[in-house]
py3Dmol code that shows the C-alpha trace and the ligand (Angstrom):
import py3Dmol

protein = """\
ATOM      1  CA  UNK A   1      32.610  17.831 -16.339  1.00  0.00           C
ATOM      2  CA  UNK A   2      32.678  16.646 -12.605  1.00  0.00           C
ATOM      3  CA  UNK A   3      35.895  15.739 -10.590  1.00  0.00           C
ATOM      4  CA  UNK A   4      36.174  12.213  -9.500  1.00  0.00           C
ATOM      5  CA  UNK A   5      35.593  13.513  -5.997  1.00  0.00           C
ATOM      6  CA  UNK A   6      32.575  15.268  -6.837  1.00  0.00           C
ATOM      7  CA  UNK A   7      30.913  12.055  -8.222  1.00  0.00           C
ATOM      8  CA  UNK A   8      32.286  10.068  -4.741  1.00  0.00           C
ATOM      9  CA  UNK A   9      30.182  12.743  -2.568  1.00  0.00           C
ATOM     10  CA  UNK A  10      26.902  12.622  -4.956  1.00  0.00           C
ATOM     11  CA  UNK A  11      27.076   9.057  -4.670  1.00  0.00           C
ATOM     12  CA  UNK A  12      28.025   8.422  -0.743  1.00  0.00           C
ATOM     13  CA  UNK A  13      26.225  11.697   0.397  1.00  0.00           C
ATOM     14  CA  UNK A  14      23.016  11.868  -2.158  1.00  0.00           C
ATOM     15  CA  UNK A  15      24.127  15.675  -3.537  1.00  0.00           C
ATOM     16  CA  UNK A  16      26.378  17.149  -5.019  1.00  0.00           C
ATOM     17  CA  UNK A  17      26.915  21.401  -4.383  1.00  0.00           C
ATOM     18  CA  UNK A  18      28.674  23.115  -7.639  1.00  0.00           C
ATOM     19  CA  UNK A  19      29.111  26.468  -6.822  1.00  0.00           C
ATOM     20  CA  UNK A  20      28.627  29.622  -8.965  1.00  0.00           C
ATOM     21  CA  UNK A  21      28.761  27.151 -11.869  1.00  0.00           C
ATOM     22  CA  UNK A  22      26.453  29.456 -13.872  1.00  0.00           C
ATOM     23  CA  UNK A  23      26.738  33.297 -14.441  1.00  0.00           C
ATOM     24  CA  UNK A  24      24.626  35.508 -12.768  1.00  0.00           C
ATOM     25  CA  UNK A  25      23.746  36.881 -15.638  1.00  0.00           C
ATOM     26  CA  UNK A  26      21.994  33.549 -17.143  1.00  0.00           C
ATOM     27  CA  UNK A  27      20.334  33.250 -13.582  1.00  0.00           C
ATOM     28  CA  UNK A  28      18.350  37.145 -14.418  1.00  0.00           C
ATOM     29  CA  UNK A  29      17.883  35.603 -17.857  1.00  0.00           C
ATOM     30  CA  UNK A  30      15.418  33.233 -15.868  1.00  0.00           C
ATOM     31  CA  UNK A  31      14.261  35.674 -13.524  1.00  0.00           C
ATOM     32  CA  UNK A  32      12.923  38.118 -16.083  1.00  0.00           C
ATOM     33  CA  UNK A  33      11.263  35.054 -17.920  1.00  0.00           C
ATOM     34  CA  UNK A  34       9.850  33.659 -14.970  1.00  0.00           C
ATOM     35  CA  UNK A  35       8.841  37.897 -14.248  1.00  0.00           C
ATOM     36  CA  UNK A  36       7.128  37.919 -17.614  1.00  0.00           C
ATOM     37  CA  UNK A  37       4.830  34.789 -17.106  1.00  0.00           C
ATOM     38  CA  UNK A  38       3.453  36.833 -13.990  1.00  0.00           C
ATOM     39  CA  UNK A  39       3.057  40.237 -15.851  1.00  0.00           C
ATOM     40  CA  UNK A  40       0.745  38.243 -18.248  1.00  0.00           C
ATOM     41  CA  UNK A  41      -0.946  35.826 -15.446  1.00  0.00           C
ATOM     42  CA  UNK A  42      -4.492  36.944 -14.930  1.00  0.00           C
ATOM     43  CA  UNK A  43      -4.856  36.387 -11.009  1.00  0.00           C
ATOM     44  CA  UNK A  44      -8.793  36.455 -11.395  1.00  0.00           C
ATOM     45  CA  UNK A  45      -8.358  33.884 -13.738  1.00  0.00           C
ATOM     46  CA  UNK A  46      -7.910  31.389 -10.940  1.00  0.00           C
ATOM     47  CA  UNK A  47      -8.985  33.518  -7.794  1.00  0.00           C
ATOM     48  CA  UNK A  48     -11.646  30.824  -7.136  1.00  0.00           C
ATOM     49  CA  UNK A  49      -8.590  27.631  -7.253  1.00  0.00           C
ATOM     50  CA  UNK A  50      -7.903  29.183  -3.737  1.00  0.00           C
ATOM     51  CA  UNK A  51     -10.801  30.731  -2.116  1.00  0.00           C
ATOM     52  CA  UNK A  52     -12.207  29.850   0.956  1.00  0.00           C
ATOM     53  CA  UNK A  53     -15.286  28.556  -1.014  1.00  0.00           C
ATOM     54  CA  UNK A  54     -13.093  26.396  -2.652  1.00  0.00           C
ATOM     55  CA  UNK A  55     -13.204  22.201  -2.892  1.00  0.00           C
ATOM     56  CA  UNK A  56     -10.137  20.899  -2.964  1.00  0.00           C
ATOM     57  CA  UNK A  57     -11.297  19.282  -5.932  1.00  0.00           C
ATOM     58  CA  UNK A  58     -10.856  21.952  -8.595  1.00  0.00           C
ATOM     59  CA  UNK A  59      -7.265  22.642  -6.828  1.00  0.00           C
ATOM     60  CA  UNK A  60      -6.521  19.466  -7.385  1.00  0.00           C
ATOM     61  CA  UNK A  61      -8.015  19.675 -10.984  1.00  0.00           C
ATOM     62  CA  UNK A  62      -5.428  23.153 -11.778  1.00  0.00           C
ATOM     63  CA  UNK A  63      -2.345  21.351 -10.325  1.00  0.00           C
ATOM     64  CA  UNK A  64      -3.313  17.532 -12.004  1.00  0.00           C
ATOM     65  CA  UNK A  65      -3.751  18.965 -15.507  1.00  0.00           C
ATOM     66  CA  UNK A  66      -0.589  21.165 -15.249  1.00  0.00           C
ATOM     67  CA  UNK A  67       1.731  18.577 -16.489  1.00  0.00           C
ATOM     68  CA  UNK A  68       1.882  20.046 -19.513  1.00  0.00           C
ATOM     69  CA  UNK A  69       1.553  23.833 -19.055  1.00  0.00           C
ATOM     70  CA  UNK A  70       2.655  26.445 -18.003  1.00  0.00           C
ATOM     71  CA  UNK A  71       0.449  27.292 -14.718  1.00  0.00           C
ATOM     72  CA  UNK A  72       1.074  29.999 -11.921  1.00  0.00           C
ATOM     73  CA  UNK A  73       0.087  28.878  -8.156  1.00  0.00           C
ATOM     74  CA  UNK A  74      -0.460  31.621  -5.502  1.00  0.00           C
ATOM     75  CA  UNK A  75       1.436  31.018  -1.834  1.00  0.00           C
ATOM     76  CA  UNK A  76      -1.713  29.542   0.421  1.00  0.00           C
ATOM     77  CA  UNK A  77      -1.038  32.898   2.501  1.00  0.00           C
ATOM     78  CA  UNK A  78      -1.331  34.964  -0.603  1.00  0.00           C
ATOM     79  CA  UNK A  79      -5.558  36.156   0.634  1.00  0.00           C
ATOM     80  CA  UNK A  80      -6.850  38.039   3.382  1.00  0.00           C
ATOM     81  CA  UNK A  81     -10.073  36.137   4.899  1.00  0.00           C
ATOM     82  CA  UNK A  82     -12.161  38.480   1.761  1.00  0.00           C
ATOM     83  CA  UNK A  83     -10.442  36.545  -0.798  1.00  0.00           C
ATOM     84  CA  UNK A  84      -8.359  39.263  -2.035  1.00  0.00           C
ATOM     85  CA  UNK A  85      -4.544  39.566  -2.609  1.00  0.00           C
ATOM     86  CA  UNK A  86      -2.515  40.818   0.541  1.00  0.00           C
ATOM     87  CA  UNK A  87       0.194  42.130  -1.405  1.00  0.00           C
ATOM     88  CA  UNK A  88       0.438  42.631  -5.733  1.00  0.00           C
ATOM     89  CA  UNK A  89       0.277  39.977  -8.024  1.00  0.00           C
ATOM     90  CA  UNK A  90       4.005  39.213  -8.152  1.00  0.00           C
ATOM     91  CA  UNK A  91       4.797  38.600  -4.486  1.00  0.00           C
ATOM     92  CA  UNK A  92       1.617  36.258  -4.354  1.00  0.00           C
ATOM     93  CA  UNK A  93       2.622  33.719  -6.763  1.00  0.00           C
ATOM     94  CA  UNK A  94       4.627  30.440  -4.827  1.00  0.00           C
ATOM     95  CA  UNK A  95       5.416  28.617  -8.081  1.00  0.00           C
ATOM     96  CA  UNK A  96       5.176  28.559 -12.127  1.00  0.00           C
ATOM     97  CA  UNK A  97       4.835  24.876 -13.364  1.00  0.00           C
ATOM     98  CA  UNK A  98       5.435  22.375 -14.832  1.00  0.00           C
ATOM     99  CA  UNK A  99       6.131  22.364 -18.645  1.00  0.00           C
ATOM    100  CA  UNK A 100       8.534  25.510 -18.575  1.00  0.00           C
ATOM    101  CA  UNK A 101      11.262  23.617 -20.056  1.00  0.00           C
ATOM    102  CA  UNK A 102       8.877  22.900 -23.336  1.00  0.00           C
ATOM    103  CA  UNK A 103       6.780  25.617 -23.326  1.00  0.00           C
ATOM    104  CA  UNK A 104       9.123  28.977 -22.477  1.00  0.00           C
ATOM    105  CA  UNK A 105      12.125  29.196 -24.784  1.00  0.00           C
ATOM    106  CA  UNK A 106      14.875  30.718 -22.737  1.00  0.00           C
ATOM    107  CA  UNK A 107      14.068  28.177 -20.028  1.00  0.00           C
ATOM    108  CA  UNK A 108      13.858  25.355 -23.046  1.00  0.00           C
ATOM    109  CA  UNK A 109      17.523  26.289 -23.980  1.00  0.00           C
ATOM    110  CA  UNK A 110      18.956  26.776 -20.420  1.00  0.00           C
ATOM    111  CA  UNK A 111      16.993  23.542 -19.491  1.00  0.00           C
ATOM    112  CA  UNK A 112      18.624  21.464 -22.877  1.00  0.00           C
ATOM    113  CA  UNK A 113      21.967  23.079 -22.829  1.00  0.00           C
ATOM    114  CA  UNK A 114      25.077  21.074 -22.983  1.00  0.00           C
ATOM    115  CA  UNK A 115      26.441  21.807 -19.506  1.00  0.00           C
ATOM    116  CA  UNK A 116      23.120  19.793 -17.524  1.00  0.00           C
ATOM    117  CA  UNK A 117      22.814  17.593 -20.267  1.00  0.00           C
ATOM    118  CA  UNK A 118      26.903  16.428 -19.768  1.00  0.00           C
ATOM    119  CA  UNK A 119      26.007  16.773 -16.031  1.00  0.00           C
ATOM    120  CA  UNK A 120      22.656  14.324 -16.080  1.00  0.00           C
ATOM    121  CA  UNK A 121      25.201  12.052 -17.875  1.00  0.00           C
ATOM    122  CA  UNK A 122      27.849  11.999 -15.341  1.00  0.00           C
ATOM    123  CA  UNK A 123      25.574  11.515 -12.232  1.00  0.00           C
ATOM    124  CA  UNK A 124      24.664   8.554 -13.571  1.00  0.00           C
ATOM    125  CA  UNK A 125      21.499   8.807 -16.191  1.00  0.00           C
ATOM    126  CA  UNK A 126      22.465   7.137 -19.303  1.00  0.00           C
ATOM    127  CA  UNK A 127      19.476   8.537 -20.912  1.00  0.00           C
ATOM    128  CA  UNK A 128      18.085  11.895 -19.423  1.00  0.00           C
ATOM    129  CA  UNK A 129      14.892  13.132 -19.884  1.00  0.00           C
ATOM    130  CA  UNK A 130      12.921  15.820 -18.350  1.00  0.00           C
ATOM    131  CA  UNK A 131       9.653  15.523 -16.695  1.00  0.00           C
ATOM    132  CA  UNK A 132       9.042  18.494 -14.726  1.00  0.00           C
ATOM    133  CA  UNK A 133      10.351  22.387 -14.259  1.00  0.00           C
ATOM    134  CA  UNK A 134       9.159  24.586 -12.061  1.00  0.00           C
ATOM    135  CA  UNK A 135      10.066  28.324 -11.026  1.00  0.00           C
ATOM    136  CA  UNK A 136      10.019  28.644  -7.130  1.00  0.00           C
ATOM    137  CA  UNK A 137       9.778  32.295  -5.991  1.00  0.00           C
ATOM    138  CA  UNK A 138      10.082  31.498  -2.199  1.00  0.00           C
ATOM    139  CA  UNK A 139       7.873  34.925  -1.538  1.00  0.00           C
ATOM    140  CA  UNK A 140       9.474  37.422   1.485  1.00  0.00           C
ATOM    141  CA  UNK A 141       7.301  36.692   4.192  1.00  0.00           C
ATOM    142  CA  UNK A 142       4.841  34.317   3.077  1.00  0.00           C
ATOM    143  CA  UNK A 143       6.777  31.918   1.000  1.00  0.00           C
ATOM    144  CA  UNK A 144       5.813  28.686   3.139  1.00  0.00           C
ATOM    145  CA  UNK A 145       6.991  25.790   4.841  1.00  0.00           C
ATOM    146  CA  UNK A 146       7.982  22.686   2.402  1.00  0.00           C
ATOM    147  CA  UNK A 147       8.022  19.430   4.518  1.00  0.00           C
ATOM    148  CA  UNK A 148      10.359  16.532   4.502  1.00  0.00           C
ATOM    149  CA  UNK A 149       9.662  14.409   1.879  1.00  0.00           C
ATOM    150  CA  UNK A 150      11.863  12.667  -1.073  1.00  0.00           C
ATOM    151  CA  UNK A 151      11.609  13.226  -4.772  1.00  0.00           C
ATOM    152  CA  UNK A 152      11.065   9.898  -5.910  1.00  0.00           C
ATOM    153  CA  UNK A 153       7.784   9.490  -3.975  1.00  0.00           C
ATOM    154  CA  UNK A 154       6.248  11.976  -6.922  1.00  0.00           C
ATOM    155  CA  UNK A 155       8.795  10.563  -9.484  1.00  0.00           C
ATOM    156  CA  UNK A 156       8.756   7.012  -8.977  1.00  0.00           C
ATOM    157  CA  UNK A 157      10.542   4.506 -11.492  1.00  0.00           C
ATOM    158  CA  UNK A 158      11.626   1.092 -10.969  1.00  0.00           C
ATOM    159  CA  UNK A 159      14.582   1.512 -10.843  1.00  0.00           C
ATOM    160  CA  UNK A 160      14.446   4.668  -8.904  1.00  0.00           C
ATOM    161  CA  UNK A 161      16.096   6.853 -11.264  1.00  0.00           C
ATOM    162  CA  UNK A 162      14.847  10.179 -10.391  1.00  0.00           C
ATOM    163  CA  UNK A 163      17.344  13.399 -10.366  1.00  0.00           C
ATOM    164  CA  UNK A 164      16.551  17.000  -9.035  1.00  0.00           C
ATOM    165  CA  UNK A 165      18.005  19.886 -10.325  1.00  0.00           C
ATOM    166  CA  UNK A 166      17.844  22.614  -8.087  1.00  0.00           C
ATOM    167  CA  UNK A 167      19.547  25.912  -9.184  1.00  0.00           C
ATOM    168  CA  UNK A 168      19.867  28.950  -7.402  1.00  0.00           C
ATOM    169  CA  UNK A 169      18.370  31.718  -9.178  1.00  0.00           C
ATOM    170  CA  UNK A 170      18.756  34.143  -5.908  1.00  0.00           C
ATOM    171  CA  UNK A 171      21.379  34.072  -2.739  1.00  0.00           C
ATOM    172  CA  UNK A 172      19.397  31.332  -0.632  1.00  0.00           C
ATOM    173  CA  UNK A 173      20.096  31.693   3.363  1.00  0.00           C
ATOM    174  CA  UNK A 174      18.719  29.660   6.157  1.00  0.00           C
ATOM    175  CA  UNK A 175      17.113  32.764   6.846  1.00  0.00           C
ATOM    176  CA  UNK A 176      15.051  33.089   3.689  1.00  0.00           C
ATOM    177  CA  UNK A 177      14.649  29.369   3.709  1.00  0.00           C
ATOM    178  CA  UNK A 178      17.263  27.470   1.697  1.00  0.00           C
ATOM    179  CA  UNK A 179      17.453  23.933   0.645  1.00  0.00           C
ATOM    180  CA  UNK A 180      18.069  21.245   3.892  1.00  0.00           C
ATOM    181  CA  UNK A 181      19.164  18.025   3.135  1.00  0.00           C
ATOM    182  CA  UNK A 182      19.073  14.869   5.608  1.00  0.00           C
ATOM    183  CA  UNK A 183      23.317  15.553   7.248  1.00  0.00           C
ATOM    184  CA  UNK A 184      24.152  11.936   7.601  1.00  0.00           C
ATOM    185  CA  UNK A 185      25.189   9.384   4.640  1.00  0.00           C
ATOM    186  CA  UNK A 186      22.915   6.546   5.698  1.00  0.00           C
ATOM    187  CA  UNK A 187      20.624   5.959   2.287  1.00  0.00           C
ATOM    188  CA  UNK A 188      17.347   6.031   3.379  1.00  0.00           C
ATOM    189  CA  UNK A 189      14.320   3.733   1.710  1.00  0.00           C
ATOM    190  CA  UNK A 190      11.389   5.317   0.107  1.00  0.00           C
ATOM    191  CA  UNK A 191       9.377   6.252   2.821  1.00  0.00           C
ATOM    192  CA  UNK A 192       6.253   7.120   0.994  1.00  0.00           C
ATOM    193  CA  UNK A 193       4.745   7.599  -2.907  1.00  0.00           C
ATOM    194  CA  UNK A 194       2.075   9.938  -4.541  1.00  0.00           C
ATOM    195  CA  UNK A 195      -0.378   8.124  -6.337  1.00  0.00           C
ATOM    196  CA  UNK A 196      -3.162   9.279  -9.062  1.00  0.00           C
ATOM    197  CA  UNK A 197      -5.727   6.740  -9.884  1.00  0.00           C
ATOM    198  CA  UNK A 198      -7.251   6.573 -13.275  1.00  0.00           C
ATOM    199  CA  UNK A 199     -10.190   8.608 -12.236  1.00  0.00           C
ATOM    200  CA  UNK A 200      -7.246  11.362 -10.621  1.00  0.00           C
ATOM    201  CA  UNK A 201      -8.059  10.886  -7.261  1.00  0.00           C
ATOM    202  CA  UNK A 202      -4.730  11.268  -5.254  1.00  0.00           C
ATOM    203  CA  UNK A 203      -3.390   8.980  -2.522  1.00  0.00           C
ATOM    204  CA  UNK A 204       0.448   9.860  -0.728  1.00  0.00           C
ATOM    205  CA  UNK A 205       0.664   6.141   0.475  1.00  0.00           C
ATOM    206  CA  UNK A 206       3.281   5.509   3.561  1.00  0.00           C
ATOM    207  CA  UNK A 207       5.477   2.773   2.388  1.00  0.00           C
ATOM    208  CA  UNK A 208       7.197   2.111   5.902  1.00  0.00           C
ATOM    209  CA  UNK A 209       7.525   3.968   9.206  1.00  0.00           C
ATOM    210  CA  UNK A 210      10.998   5.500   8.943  1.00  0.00           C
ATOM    211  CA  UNK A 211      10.862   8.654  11.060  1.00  0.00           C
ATOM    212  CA  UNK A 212      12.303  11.599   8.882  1.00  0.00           C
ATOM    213  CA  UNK A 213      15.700  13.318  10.074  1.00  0.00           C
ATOM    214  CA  UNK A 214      15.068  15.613  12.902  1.00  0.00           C
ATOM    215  CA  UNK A 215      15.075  19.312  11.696  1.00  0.00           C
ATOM    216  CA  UNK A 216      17.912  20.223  13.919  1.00  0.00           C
ATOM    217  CA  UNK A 217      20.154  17.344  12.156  1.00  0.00           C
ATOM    218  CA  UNK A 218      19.828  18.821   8.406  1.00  0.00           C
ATOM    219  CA  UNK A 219      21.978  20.227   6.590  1.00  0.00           C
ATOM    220  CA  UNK A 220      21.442  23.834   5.604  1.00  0.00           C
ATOM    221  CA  UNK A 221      22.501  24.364   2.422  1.00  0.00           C
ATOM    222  CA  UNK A 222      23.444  27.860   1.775  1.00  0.00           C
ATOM    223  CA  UNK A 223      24.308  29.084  -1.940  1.00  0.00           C
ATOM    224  CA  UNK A 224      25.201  32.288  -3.608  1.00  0.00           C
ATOM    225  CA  UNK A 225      23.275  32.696  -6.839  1.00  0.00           C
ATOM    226  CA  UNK A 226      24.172  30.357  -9.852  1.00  0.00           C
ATOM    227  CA  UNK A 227      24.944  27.861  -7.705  1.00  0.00           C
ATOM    228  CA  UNK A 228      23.461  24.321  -9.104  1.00  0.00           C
ATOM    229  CA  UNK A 229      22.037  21.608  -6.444  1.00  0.00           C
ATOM    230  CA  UNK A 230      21.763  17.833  -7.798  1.00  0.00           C
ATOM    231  CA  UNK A 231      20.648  15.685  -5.528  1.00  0.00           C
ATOM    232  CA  UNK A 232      18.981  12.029  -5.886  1.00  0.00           C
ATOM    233  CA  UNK A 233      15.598  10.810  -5.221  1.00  0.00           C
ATOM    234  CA  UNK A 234      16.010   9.036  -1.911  1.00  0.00           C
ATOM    235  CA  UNK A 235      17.792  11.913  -0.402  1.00  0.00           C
ATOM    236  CA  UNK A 236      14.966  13.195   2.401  1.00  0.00           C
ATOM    237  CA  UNK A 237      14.789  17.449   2.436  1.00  0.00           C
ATOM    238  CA  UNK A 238      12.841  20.550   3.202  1.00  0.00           C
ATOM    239  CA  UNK A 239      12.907  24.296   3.571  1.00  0.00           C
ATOM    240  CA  UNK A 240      11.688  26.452   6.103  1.00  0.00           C
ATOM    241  CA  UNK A 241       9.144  29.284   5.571  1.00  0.00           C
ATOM    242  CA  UNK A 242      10.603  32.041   4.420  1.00  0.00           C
ATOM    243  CA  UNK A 243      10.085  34.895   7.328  1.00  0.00           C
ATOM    244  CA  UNK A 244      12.810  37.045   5.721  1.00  0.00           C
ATOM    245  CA  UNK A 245      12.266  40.157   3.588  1.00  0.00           C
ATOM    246  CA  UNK A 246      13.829  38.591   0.879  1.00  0.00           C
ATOM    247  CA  UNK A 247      12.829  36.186  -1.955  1.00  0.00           C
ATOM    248  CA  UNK A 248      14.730  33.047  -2.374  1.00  0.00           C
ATOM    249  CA  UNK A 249      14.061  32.426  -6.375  1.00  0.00           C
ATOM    250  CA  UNK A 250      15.134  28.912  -7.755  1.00  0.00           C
ATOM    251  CA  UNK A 251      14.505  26.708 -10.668  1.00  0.00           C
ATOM    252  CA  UNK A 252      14.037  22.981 -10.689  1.00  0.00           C
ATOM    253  CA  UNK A 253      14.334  20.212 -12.738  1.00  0.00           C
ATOM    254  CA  UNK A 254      13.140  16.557 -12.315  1.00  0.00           C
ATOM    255  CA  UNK A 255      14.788  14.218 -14.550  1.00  0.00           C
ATOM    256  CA  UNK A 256      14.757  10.051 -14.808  1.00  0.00           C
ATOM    257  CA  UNK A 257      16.822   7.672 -16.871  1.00  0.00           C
ATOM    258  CA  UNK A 258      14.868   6.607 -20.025  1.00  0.00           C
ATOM    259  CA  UNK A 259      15.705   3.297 -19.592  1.00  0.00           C
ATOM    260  CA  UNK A 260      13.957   3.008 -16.090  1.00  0.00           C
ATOM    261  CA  UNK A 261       9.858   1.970 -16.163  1.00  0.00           C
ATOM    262  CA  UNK A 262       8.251   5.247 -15.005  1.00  0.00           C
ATOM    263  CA  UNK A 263       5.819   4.507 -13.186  1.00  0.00           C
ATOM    264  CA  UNK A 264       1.984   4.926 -14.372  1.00  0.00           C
ATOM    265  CA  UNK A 265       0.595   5.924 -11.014  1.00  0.00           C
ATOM    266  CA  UNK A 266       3.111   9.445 -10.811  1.00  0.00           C
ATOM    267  CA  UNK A 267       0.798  12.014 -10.973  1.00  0.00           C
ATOM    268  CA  UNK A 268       2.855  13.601 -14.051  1.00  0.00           C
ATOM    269  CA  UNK A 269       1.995  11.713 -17.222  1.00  0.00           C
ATOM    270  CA  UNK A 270       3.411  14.251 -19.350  1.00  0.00           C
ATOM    271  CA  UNK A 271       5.516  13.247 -22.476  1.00  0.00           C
ATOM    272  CA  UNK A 272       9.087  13.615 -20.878  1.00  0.00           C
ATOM    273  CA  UNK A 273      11.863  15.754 -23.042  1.00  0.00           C
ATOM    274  CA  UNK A 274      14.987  14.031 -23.709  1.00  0.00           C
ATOM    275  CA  UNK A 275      18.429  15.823 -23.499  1.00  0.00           C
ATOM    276  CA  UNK A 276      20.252  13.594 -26.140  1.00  0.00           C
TER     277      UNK A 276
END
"""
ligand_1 = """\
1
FE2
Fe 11.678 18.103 -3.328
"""
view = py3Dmol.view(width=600, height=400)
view.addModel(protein, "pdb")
view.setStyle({"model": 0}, {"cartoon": {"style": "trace"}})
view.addModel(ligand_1, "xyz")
view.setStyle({"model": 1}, {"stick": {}})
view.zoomTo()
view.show()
C-alpha cells in the first residue's frame, strides 16, 4: 500500500502526508454522520458540563466516562457570560467522542476498512487496534487553540506504540487552523503523560524539561479534503485557533500495537477494537 519512500519519511520524519487518498465523497459520508449525532444531541442535556457554575469535576466526570460513547463537547467559547449558546447548536459543538468507531456504523466501516487496516500494518503495528475516534469540527471563529503536546502522553504503552490517524474531512489551511507538526527530524522523548488514578482524579505529569518546538519552526500542514495524516506518538504538534469563517472538519483515530502493555494509568480504559 505505501511506497518504500513513504515508509523512509514516516519513520525519519514521524508522518507520513497521503494525499486525496480517499474520495470526497466518503469524507461527506462522515460529515453527514457526524451532522446527524448533532441534530439528535440535546444541548440542555449537558448545558450545566460547561457553565460558569460549573466544577471542573462533573467536566471531568462527562469526558472520563466517554471512553465508550458517543459524547458531544461544546467549544469553551460556545456561551455568552448568561450561559446560553452564541451561535446554534451545530457551530457550538468542538468534538464528538470517543467510541464512534464502535458505536456509529458508517464510521465503524470507514474506521475497519481494508485500506487503514493494510495502512496500520505497514507503519509498523503488527496488531492494530483502535482505542479512540473522535470527530473534530474546528468551529469558524471559535474553534480553539490546541497546544503542543504528543499523542503518546494520553496513549501511553511500553513500548510506545501509539498511531494517530488524522483525516481530513474539510480543506484544512493555516488559516482555519490545520495540523502543525514539530519541522525538524530530531525524535523527541516523551515530554509529559496523562494520568487517571483509580479514584479518576487526573494528573498530566512532566516527564523532563524539553522545551517544545517554537511555533514559528512547525510545520504547517495544509491538506485538501480526503487527505489522510499518520503520524507517531512522539511526534510534538498543535493547531491554531481557528479565526477563519470556515470549519476545518477532521476525523481521528488513535491506534496501538496489541502486542505493546497499554498502560493502566491512560485515562481511556475502553475495550480497544482490533482491525484483524
Ligand atoms: Fe494530538
Amino acid at each position: 500500500m505505501l511506497s518504500t519512500a513513504q515508509k523512509e519519511q514516516f519513520i525519519q520524519q514521524g508522518y507520513v502526508v497521503l494525499d486525496e487518498l480517499f474520495s470526497l465523497q466518503s469524507m461527506h459520508s462522515l460529515k453527514q454522520a457526524a451532522g446527524k449525532i448533532v441534530d439528535d444531541f440535546d444541548a440542555e442535556s449537558t448545558r450545566a458540563v460547561f457553565s460558569t457554575q460549573d466544577q471542573s469535576k462533573s467536566r471531568d466526570d462527562y469526558f472520563l466516562s466517554s471512553g465508550d460513547k458517543v459524547r458531544c463537547f461544546f467549544e469553551e467559547d460556545a456561551f455568552n457570560a448568561e450561559g446560553q449558546l452564541k451561535q446554534e447548536k451545530a457551530l457550538s459543538i468542538n468534538k464528538i467522542g470517543h467510541a464512534l468507531h464502535v458505536l456509529e456504523p458508517v464510521f465503524k466501516s470507514f474506521s475497519h476498512s481494508d485500506t487503514i487496516s493494510q495502512l496500520a500494518l505497514d507503519l509498523g503495528l503488527q496488531k492494530p487496534q483502535i482505542h479512540q475516534s473522535m470527530y473534530i469540527f474546528k468551529q469558524p471563529k471559535i474553534g480553539g487553540v490546541i497546544r503542543w503536546h504528543q499523542d503518546a502522553s494520553y496513549f501511553y504503552s511500553d513500548p510506545i506504540t501509539v498511531l494517530t490517524f488524522w483525516f481530513a474531512v474539510e480543506d484544512a489551511t493555516i488559516q482555519n487552523g490545520c495540523l502543525q507538526v514539530q519541522a525538524d527530524p530530531e525524535t523527541y522523548p516523551l515530554i509529559e503523560q496523562f494520568k487517571r488514578y483509580e479514584n479518576d482524579d487526573t494528573d498530566l505529569i512532566k516527564l523532563n524539561n524539553k522545551p517544545w518546538p517554537k511555533d514559528d519552526d512547525a510545520k504547517p500542514l495544509e491538506v485538501k479534503a480526503g487527505t489522510l495524516v499518520v503520524f507517531n506518538g512522539l511526534l510534538p504538534h498543535f493547531s491554531a485557533p481557528n479565526l477563519s469563517d470556515k470549519s476545518r472538519h477532521a476525523f481521528t483515530l488513535h491506534m496501538t500495537c496489541a502486542t505493546s502493555k497499554y498502560a493502566k494509568e491512560n485515562w481511556l480504559q475502553a475495550k480497544p477494537s482490533p482491525l484483524y
